[in-house]
Backbone bond lengths (Angstrom), bond angles and torsions (degrees), N, CA, C in turn:
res aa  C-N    CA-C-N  psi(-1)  N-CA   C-N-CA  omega(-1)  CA-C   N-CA-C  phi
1 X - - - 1.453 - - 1.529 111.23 -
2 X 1.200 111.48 -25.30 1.857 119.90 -169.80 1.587 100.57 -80.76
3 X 1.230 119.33 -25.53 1.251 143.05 172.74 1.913 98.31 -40.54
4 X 1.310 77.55 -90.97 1.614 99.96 -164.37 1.298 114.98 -68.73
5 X 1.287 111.92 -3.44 1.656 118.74 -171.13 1.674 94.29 -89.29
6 X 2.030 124.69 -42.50 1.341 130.40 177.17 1.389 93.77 -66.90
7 X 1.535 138.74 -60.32 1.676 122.30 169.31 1.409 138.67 -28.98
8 X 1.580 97.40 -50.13 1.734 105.63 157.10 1.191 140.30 -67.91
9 X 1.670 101.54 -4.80 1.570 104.63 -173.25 1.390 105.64 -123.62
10 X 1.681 112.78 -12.57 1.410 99.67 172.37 1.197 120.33 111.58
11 X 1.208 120.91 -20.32 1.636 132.39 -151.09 1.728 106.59 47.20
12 X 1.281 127.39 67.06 1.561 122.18 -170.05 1.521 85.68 -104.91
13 X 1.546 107.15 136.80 1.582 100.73 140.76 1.821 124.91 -41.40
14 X 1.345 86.02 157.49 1.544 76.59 165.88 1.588 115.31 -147.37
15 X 1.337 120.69 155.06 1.448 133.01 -166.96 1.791 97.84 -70.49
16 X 1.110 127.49 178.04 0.956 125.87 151.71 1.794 129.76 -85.87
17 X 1.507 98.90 -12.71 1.892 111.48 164.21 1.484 96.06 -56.69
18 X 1.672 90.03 -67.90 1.416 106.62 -163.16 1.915 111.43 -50.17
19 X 1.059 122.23 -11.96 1.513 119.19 173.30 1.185 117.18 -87.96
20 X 1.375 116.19 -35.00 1.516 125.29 167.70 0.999 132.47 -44.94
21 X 1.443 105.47 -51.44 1.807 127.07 165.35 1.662 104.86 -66.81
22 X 0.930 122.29 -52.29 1.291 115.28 -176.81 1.889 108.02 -48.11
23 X 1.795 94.08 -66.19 1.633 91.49 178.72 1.390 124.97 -29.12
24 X 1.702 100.14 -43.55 1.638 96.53 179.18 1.673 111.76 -85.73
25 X 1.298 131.56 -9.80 1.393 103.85 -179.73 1.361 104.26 -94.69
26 X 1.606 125.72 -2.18 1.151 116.22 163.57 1.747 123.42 -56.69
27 X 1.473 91.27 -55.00 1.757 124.50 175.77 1.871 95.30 -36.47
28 X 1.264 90.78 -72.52 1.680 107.60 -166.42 1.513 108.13 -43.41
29 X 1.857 106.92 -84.14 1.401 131.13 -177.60 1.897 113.71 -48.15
30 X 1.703 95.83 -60.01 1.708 87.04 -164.58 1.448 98.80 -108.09
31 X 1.541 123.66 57.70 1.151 128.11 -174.98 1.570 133.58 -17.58
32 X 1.640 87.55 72.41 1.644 95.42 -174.54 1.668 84.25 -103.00
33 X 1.228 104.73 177.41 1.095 131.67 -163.38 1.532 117.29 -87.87
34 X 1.722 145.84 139.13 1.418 120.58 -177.04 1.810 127.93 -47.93
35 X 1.445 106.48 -13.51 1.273 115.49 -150.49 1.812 94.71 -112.47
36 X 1.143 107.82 -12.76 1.713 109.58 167.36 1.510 116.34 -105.75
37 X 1.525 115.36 -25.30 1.162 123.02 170.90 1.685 100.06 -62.08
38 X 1.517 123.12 -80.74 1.097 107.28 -167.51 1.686 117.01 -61.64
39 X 1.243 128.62 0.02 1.395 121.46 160.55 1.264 124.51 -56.67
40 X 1.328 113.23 -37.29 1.631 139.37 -168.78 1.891 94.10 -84.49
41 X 0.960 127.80 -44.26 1.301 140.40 -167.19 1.577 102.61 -73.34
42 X 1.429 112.47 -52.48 1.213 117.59 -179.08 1.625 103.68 -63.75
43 X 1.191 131.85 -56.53 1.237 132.77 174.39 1.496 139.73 -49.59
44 X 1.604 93.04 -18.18 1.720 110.72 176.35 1.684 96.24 -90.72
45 X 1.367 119.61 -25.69 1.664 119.44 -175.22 1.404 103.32 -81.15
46 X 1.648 110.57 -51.60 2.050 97.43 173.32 1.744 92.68 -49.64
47 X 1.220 134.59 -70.86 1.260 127.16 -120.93 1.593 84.61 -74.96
48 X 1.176 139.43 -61.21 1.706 127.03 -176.94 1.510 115.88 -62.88
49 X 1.262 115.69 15.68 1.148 104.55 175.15 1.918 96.80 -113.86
50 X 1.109 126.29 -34.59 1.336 121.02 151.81 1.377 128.42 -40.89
51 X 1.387 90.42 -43.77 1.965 99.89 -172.38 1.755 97.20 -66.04
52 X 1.366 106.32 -34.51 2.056 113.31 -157.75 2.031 77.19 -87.89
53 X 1.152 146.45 -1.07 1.775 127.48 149.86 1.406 104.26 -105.05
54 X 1.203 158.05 12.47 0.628 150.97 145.41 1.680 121.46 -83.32
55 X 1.204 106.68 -25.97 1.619 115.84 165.13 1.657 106.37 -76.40
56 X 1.323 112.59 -57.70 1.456 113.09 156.58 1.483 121.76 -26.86
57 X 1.542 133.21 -72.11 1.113 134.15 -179.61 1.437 108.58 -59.79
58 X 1.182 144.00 -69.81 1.650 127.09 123.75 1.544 116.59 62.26
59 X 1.592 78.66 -105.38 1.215 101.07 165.47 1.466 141.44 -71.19
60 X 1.439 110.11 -40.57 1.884 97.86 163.83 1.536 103.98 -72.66
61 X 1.225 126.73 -27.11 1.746 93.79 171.03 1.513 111.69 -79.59
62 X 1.462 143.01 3.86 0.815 123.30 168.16 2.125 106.27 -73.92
63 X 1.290 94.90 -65.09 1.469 98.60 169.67 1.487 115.19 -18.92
64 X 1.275 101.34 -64.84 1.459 108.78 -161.79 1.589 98.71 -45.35
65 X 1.500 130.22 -42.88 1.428 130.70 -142.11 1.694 86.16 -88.09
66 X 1.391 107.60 -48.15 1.488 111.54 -178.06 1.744 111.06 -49.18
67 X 0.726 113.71 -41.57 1.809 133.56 175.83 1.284 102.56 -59.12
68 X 1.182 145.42 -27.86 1.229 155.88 -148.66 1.204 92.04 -116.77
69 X 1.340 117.27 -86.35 1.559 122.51 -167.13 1.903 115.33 -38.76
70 X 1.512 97.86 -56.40 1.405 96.79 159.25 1.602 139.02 -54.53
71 X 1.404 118.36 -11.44 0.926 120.87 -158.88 1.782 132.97 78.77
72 X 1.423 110.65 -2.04 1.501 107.87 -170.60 1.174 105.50 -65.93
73 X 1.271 102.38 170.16 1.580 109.17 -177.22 1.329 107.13 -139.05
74 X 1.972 124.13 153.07 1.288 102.62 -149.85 1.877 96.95 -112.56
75 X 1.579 102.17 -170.38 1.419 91.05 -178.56 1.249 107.75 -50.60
76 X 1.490 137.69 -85.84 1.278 139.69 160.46 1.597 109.14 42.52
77 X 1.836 71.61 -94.88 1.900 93.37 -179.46 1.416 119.32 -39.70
78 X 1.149 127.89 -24.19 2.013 146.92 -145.18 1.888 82.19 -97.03
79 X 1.427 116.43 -59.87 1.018 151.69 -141.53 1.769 85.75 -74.30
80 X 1.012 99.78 -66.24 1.700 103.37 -173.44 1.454 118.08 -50.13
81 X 1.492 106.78 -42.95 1.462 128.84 -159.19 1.582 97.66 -72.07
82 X 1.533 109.29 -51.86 1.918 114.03 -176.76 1.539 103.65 -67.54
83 X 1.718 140.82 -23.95 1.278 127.41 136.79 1.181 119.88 -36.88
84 X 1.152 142.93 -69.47 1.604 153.40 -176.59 1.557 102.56 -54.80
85 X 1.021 113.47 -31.66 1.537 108.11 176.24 0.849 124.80 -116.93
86 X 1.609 127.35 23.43 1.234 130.30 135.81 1.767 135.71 -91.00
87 X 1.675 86.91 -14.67 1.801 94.21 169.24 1.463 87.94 -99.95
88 X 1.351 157.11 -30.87 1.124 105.42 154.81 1.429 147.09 -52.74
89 X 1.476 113.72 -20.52 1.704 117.66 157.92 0.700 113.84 -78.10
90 X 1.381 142.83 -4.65 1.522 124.09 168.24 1.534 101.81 -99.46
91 X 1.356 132.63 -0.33 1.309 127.06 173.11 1.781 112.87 -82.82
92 X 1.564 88.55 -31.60 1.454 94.76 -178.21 1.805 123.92 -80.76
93 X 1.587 108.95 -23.78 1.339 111.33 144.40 1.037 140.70 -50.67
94 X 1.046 108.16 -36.62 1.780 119.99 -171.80 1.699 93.40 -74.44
95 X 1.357 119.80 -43.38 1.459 121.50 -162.15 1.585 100.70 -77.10
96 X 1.019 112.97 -49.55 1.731 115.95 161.73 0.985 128.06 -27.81
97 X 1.363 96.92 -46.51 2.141 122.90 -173.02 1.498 90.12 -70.68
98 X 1.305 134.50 -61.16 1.168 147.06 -144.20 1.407 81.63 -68.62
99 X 1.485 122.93 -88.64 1.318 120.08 -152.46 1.890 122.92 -72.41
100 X 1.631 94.11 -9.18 1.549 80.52 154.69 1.377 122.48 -81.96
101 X 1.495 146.62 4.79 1.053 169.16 148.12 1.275 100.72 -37.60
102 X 1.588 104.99 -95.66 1.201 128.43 160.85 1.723 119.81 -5.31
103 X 1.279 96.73 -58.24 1.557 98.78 -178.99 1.622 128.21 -74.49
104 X 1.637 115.96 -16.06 1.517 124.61 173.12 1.025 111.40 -93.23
């Protein structure tokens, strides 16, 4: 029955309205009981909530590859580079300093 009940429903996330109503048209329509209805209810919410990180993971590894292939580069990377290029300006001051010295 758990079978065909995830077939009929889709594997959808679900709202918490949307579980409420369900609990009761289970209750009502397929006269299960409050305590099997929300078992079934609880089990369709783990299972779409796995499916909604697994679409997640999904998706940032898709990104990630797309990011790659294109060449983008991420904050991080941006982040590292304006370190590196700020001790290089401060390397290049100092050498400035030095050789205008040098020159009077």
């Amino acid at each position: 029955m758990r079978k065909a009940f995830y077939l009929g429903l889709g594997g959808f996330s679900v709202t918490r309205e949307k579980t409420e109503q369900l609990i009761d048209e289970l209750i009502n329509k397929k006269n299960l009981n409050p305590t099997e209805a929300s078992g079934l209810v609880k089990e369709l919410v783990e299972k779409g909530e796995q499916e909604r990180e697994a679409i997640i993971g999904f998706i940032r590894k898709e990104i990630g590859q797309l990011r790659s292939e294109l060449g983008l580069v991420t904050h991080s990377e941006i982040s590292q580079i304006e370190d590196r290029l700020r001790v290089i300006e401060e390397r290049i001051q100092i050498l400035e300093h030095k050789v205008g010295e040098n020159n009077h």
